[in-house]
The first five atom37 places (N, CA, C, CB, O) and aatype in JSON, in Angstrom:
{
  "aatype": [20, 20, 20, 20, 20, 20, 20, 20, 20, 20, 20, 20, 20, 20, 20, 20, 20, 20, 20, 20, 20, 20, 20, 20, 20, 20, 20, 20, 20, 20, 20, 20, 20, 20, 20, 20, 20, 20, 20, 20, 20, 20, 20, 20, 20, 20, 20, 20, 20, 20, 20, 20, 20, 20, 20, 20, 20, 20, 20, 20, 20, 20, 20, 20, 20, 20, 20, 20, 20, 20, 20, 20, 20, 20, 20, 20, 20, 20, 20, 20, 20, 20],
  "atom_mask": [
    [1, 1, 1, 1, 1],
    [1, 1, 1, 1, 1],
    [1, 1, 1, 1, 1],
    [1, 1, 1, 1, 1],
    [1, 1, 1, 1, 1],
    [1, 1, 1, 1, 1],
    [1, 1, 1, 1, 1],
    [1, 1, 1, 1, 1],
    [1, 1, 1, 1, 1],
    [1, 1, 1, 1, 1],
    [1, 1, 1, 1, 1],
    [1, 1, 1, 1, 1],
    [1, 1, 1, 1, 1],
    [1, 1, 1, 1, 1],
    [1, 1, 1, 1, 1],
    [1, 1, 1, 1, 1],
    [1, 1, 1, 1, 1],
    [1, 1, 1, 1, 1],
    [1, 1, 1, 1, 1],
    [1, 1, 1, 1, 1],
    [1, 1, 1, 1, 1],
    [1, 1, 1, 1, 1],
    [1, 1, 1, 1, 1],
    [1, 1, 1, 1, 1],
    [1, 1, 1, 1, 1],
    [1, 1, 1, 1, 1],
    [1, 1, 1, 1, 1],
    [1, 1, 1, 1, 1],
    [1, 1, 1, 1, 1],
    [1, 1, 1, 1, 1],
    [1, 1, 1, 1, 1],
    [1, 1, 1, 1, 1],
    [1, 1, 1, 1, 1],
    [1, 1, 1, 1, 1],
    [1, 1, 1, 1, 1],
    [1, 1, 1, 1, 1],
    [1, 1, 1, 1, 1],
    [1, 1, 1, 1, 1],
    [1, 1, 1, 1, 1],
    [1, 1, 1, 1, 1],
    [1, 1, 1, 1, 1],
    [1, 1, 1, 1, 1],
    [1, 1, 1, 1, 1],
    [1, 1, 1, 1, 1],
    [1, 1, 1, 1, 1],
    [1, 1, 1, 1, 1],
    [1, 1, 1, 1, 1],
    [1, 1, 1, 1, 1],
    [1, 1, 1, 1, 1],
    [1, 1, 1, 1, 1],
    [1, 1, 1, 1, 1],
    [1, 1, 1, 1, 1],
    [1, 1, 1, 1, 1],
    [1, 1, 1, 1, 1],
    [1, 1, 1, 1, 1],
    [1, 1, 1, 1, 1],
    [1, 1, 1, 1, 1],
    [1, 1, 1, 1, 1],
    [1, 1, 1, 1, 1],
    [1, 1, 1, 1, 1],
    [1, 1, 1, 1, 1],
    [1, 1, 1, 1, 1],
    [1, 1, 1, 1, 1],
    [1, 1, 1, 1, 1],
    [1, 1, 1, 1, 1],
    [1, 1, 1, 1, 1],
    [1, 1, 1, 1, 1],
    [1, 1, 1, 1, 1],
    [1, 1, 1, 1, 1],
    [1, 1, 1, 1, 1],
    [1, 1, 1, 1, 1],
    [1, 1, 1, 1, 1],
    [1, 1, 1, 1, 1],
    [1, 1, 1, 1, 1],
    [1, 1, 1, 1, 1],
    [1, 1, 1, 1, 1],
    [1, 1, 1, 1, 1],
    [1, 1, 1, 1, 1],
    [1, 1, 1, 1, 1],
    [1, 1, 1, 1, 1],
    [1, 1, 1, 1, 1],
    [1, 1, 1, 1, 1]
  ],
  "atom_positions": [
    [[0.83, -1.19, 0.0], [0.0, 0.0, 0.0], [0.87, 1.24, 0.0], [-0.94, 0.0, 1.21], [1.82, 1.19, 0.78]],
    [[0.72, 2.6, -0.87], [1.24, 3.7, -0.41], [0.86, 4.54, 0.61], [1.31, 4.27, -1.19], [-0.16, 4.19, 1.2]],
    [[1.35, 5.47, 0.95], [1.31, 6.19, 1.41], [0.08, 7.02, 1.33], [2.19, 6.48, 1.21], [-0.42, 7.43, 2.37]],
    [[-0.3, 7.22, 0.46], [-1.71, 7.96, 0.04], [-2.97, 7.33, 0.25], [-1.76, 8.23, -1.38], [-4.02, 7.86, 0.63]],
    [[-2.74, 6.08, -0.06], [-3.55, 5.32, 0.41], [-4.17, 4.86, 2.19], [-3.0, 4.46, -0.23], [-5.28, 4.57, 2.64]],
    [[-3.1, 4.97, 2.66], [-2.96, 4.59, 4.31], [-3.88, 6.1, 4.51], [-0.89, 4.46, 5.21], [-5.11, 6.06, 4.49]],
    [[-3.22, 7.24, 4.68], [-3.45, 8.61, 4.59], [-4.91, 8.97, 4.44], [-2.7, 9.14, 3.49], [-5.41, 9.9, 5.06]],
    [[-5.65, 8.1, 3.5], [-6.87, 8.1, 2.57], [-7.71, 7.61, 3.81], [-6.85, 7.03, 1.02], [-8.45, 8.26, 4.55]],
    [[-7.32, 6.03, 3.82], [-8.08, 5.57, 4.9], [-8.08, 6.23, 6.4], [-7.69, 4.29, 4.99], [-9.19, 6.41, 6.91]],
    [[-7.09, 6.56, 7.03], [-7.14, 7.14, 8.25], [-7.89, 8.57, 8.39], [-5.8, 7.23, 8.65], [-8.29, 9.11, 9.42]],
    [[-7.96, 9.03, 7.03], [-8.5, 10.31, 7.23], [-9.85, 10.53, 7.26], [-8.08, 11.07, 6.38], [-10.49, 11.32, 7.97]],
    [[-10.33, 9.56, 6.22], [-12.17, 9.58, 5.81], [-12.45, 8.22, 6.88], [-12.75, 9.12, 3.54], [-13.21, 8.47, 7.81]],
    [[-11.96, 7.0, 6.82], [-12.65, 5.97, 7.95], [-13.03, 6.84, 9.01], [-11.62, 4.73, 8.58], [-14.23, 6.67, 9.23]],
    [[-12.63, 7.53, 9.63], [-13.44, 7.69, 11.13], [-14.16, 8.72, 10.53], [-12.54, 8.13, 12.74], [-14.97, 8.87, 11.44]],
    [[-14.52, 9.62, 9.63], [-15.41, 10.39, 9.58], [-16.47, 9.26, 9.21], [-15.14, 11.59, 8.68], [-17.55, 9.02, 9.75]],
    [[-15.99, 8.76, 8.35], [-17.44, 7.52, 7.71], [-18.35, 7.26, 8.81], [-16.88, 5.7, 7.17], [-19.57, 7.37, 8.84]],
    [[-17.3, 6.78, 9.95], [-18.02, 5.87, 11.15], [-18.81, 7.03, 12.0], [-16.73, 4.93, 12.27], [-19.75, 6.66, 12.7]],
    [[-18.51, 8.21, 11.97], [-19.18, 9.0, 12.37], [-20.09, 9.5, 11.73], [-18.66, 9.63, 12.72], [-20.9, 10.01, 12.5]],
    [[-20.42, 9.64, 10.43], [-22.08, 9.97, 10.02], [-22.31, 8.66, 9.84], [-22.56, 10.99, 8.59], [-23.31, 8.64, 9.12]],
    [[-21.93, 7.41, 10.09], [-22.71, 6.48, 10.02], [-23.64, 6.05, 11.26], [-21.95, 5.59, 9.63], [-24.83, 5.74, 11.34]],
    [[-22.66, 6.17, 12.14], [-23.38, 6.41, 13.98], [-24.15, 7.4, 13.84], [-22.29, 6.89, 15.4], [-25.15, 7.03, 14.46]],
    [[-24.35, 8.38, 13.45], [-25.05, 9.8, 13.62], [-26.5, 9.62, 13.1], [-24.25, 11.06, 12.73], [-27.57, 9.93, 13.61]],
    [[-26.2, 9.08, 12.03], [-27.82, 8.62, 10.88], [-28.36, 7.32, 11.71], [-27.35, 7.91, 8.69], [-29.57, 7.1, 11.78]],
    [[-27.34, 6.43, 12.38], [-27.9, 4.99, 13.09], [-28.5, 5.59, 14.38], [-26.55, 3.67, 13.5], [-29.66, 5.32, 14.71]],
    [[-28.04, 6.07, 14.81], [-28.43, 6.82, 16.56], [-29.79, 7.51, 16.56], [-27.21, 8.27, 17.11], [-30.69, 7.29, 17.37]],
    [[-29.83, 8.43, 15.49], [-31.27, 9.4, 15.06], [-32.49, 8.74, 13.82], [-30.56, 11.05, 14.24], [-33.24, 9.43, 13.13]],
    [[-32.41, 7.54, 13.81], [-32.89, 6.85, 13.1], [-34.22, 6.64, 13.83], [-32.07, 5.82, 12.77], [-34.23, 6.1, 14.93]],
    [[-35.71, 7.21, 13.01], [-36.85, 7.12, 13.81], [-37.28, 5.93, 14.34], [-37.79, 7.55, 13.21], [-36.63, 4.93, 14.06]],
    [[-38.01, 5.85, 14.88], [-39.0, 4.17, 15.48], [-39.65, 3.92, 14.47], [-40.27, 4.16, 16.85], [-40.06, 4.85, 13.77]],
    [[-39.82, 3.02, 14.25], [-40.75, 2.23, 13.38], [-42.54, 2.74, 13.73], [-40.41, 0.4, 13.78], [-43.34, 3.3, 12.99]],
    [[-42.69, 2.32, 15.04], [-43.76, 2.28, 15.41], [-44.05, 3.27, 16.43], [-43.97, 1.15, 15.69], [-44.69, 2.93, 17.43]],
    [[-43.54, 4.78, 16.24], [-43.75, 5.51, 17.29], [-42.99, 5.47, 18.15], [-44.67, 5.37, 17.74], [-41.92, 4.87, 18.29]],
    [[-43.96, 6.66, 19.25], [-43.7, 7.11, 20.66], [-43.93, 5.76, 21.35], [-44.73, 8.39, 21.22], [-45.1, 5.39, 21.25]],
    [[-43.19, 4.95, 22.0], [-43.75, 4.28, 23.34], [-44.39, 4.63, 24.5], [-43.0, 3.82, 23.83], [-44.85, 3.8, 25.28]],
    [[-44.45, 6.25, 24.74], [-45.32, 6.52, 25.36], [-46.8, 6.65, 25.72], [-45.01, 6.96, 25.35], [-47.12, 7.65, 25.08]],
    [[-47.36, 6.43, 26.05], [-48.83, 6.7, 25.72], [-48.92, 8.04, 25.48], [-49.85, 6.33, 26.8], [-48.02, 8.87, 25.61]],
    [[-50.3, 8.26, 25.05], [-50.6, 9.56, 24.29], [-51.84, 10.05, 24.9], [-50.78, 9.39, 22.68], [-52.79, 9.36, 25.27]],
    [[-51.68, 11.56, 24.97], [-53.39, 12.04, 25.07], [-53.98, 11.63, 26.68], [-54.53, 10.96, 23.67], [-53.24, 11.22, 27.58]],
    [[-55.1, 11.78, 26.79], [-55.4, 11.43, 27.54], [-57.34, 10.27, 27.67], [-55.0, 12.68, 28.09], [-58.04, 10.05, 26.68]],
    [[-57.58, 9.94, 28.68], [-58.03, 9.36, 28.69], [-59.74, 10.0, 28.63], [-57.37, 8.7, 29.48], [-60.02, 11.06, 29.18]],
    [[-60.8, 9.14, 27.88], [-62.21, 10.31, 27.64], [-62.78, 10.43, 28.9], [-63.58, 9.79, 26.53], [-62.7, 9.45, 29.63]],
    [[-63.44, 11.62, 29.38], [-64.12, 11.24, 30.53], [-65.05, 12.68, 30.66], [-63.02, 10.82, 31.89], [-65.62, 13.18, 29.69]],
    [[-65.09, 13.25, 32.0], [-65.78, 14.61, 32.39], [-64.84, 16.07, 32.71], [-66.61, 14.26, 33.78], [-63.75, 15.86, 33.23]],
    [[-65.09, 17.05, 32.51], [-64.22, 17.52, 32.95], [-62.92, 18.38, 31.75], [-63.89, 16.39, 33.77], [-62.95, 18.35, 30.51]],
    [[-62.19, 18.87, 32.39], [-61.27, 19.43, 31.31], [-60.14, 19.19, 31.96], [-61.42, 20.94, 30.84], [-60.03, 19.04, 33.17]],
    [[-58.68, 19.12, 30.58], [-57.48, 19.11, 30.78], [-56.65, 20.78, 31.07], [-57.04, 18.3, 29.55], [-57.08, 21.71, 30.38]],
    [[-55.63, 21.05, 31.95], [-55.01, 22.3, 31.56], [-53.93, 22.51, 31.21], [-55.04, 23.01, 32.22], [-53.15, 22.66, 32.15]],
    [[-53.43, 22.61, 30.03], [-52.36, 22.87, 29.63], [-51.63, 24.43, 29.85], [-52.56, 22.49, 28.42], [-52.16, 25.49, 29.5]],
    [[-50.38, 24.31, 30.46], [-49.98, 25.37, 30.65], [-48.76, 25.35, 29.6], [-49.77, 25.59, 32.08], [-48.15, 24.3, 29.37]],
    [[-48.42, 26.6, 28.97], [-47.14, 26.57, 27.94], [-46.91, 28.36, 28.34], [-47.6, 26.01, 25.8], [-47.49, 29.23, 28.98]],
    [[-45.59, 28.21, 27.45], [-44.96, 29.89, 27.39], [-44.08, 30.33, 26.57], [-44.28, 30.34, 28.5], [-44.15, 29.91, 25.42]],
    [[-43.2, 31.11, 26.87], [-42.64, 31.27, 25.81], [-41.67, 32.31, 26.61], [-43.56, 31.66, 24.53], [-42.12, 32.85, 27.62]],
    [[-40.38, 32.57, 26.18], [-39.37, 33.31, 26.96], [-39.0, 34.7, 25.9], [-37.91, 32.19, 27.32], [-39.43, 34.66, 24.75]],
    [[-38.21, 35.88, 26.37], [-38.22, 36.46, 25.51], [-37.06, 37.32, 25.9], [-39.42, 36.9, 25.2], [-37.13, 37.31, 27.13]],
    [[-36.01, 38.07, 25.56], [-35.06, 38.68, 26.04], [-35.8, 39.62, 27.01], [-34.2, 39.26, 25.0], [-35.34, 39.81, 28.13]],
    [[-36.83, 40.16, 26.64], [-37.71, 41.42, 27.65], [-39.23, 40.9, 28.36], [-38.21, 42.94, 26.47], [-40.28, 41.54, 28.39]],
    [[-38.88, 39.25, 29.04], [-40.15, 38.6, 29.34], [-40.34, 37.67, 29.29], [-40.95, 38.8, 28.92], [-39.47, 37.13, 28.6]],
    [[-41.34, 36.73, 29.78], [-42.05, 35.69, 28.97], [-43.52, 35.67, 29.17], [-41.52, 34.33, 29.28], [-44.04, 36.42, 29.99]],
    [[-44.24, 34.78, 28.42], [-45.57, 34.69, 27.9], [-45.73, 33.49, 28.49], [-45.84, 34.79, 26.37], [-45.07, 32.47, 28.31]],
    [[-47.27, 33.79, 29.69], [-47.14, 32.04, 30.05], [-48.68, 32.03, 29.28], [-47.02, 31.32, 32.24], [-49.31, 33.08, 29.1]],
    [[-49.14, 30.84, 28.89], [-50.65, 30.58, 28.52], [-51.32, 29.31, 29.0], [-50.79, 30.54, 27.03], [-50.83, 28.22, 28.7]],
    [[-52.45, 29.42, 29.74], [-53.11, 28.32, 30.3], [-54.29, 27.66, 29.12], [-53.81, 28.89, 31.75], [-54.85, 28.57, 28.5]],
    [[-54.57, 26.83, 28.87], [-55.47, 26.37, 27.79], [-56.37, 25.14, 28.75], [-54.47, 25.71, 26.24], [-55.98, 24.27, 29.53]],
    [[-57.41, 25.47, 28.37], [-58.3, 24.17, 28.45], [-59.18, 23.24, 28.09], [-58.64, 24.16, 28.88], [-60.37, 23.49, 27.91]],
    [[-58.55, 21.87, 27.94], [-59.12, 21.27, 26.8], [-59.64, 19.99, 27.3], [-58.14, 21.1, 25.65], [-59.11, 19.16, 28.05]],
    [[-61.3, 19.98, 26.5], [-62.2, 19.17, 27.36], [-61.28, 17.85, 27.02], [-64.03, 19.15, 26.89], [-60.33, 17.73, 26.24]],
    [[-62.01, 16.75, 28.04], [-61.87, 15.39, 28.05], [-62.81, 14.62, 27.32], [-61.86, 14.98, 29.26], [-62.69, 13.44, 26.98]],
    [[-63.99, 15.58, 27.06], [-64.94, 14.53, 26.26], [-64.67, 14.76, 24.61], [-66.75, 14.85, 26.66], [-64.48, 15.86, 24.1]],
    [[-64.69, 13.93, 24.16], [-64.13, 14.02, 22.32], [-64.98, 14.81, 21.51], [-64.16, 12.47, 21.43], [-64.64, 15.51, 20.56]],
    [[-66.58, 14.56, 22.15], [-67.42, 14.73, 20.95], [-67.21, 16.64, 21.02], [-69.35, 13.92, 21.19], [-67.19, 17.35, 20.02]],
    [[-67.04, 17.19, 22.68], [-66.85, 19.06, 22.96], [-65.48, 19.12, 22.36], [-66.83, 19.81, 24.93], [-65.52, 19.95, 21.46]],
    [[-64.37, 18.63, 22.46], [-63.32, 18.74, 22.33], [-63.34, 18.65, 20.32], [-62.58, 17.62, 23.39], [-62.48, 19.21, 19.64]],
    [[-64.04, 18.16, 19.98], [-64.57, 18.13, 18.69], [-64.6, 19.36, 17.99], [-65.8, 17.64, 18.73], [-63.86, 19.92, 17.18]],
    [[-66.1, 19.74, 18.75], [-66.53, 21.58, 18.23], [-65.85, 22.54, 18.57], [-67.81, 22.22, 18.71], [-65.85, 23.61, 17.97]],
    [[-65.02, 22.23, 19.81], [-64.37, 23.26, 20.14], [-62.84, 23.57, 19.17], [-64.2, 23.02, 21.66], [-62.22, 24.62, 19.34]],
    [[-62.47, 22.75, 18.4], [-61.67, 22.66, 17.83], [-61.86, 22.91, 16.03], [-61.29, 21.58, 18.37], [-60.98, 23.03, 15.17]],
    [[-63.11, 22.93, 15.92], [-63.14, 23.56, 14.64], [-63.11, 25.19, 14.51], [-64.33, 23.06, 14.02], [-63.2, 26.09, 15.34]],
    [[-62.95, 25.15, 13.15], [-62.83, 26.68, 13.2], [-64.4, 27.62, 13.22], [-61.9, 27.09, 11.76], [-65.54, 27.17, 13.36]],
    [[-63.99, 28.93, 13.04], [-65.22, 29.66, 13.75], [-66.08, 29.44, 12.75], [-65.12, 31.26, 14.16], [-67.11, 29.03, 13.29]],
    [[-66.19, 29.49, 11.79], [-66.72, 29.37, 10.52], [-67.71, 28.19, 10.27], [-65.63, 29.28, 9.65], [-68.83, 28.3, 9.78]],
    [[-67.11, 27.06, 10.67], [-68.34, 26.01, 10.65], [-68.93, 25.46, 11.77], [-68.02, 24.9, 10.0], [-69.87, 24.66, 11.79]],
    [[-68.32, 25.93, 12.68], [-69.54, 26.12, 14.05], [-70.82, 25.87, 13.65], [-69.7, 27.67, 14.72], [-71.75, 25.96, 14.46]]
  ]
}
């Protein structure tokens, strides 16, 4: 083997192995979240709290979103076909 060759391999092999790990590591699930999802139907409402940060602040917002599907339904369309 020359020199260029050795050179060749030592230089690109470990990059290889590294976007090859990188694409293998972040490679999605097949079948999803294993977590469960959502929540369960019932009475009552969920509250979601979220926000948002800002160099001069942040924005907090409380939301509430029924548990029953069929309100959680209408409440989720737009104003228009109400």
């Amino acid at each position: 083997m020359s020199d260029v060759t050795i050179f060749t391999l030592l230089a690109f092999l470990p990059g290889l192995l590294v976007v090859v790990g990188y694409v293998w590591w972040n490679w999605p699930e097949k079948d999803g979240p294993k977590a469960p999802r959502g929540t369960v139907p019932g009475q009552g409402d969920s509250i979601v709290e979220g926000g948002g940060g800002g160099s001069h602040g942040g924005v907090t917002t409380v939301t509430r979103v029924s548990k029953d599907p069929q309100k959680y339904t209408r409440e989720m369309m737009p104003r228009g076909k109400k």
